[in-house]
C-alpha positions in Angstrom: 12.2 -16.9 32.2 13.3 -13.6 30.9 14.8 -10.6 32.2 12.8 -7.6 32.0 15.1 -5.7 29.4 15.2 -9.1 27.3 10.8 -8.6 27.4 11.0 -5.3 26.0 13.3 -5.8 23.6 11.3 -8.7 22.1 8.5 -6.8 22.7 9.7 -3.7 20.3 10.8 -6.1 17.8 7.2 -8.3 17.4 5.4 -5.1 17.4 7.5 -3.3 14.6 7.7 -6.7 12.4 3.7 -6.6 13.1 3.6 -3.1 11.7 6.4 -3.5 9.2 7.9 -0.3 11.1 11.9 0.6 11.4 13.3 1.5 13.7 13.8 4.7 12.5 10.5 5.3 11.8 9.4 4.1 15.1 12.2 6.9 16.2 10.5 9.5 14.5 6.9 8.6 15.6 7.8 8.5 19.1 9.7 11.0 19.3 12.8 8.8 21.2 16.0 9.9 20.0 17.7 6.8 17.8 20.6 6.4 20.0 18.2 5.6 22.7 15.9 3.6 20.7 18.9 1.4 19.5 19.9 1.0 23.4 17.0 -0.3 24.5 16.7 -2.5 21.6 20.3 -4.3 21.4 19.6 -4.6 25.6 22.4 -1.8 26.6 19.9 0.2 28.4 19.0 -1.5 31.5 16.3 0.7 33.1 14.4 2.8 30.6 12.2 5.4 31.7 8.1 4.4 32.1 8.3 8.2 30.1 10.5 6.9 27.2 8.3 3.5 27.1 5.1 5.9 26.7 6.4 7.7 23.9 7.6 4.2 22.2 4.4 2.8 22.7 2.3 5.9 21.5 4.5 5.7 18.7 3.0 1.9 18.4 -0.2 4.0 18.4 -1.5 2.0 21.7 -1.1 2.8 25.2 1.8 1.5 27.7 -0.7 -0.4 29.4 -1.4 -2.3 26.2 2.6 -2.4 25.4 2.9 -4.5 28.2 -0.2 -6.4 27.9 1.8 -9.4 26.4 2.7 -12.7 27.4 6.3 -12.2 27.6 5.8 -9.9 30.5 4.1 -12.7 32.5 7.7 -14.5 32.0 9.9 -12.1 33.6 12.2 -13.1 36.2 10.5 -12.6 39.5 13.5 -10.5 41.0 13.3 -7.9 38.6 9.9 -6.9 39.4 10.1 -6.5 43.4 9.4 -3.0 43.3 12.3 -0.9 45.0 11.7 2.5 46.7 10.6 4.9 45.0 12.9 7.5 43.1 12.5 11.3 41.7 13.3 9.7 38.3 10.9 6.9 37.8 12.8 3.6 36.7 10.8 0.5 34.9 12.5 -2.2 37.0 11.2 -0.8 40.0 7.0 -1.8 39.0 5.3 -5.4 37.4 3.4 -5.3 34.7 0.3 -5.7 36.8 1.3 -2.9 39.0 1.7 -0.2 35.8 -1.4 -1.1 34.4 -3.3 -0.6 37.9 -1.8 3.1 38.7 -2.0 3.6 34.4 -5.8 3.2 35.0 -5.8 4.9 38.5 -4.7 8.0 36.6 -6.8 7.7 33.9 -9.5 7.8 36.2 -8.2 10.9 38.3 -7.7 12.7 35.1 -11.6 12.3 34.6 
């Protein structure tokens, strides 16, 4: 089992070694400050933003729906993914995987 923050850090890392991408250049395609790139990645930031994941993963040049399609995300520990009440600011811990891909695709579909 792993925590959520501990998933998307591994997550980042397989998908940058896949593309042979720094992290600066991931910075630059996604248009996430460095600073906050390098939190997420050495596990400092504990709730990143489902908006800052968008950007990393359209900087992966794939949808956050297929950033989190992954088998590290079916690992998570299960406290972490109890959604919480809702917020203004929208924080990842608060939604599963499964949950994010459903609304992801729920939108998708309003926007049609």
């Amino acid at each position: 089992m792993v925590s959520m923050n501990e998933a998307i850090t591994y997550r980042i890392s397989q998908l940058c070694a896949e593309k042979r991408m720094s992290h600066s250049k991931l910075s630059n395609l996604s248009r996430v400050p460095q600073s906050t790139l390098n939190e997420i990645v050495q596990g400092r930031s504990k709730n990143p933003t489902i908006e800052t994941l968008n950007k990393i993963a359209n900087g992966f040049g794939m949808t956050l729906a297929e950033f989190f399609k992954d088998d590290v995300f079916q690992n998570v520990i299960e406290e972490e993914t109890t959604p919480l009440k809702q917020t203004r600011k929208y924080e990842f811990k608060n939604y599963t995987p499964n949950y994010l891909k459903k609304n992801i695709e729920i939108n998708k579909n309003n926007e049609n």
